[in-house]
N, C-alpha and C positions, 0 to 999 in steps of 0.2 A: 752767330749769336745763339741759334738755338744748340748746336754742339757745347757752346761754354758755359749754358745754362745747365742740360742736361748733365755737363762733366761736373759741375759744381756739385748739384740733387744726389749722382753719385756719391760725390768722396764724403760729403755730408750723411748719404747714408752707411757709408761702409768705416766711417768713425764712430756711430753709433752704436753698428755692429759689434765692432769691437770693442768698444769701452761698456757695453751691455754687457758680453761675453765676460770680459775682467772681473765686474763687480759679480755676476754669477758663479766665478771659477773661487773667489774670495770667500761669498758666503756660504760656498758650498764645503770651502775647508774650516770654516770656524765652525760648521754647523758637528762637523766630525771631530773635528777636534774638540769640541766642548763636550762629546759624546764621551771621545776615548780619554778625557781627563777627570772623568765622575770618577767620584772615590765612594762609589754605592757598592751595594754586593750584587752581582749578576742576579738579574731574576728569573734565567730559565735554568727549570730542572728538567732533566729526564729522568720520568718514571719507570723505575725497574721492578717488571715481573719477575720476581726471581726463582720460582718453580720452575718456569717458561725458562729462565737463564742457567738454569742448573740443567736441565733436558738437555739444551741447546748444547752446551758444554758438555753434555756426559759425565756429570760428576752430582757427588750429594749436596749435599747442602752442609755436611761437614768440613769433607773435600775442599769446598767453595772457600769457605771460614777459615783455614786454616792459611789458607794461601793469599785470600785477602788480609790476613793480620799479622802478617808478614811483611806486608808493604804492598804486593802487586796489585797491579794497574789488573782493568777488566781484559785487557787488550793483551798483557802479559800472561793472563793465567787462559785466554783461547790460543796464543800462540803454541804454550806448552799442551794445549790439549789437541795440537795439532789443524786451529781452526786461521784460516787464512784472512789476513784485515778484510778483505772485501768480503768475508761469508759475515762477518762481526757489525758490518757498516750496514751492509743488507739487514743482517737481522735486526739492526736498531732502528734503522728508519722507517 
């Protein structure tokens, strides 16, 4: 008797479990999903020293100007200055 009690208080708690688990895994995807269907504009910026980024770069601030109005990425114009993503990643964060 006390084994079919106890297997009962088991499967009892281990339906719980799970249907706990479900409703958590659910509202943990609407909670993201409602995130990633905002039609807001991002609110983080990064602030660029750009003295500091022309150093870093080794170029003026001409230099800089010319190549960002051209189209290139920040990322584009350290490549060409021979600066490797991870020296670029370091420096930004």
């Amino acid at each position: 008797m006390l084994n079919k009690r106890f297997s009962v208080i088991l499967m009892i708690g281990i339906l719980f479990a799970y249907l706990g688990n479900d409703v958590l895994a659910k509202n943990e995807k609407h909670d993201y999903q409602e995130i990633f269907d905002r039609n807001v504009p991002q609110t983080f910026h990064y602030k660029v020293e750009y003295k500091e980024l022309y150093r870093f770069l080794n170029m003026t601030e001409q230099e800089f100007d010319v190549e960002w109005k051209s189209g290139k990425t920040i990322s584009e114009i350290a490549e060409k200055r021979g600066v490797f993503p991870a020296q670029l990643k370091l420096y930004c964060a």
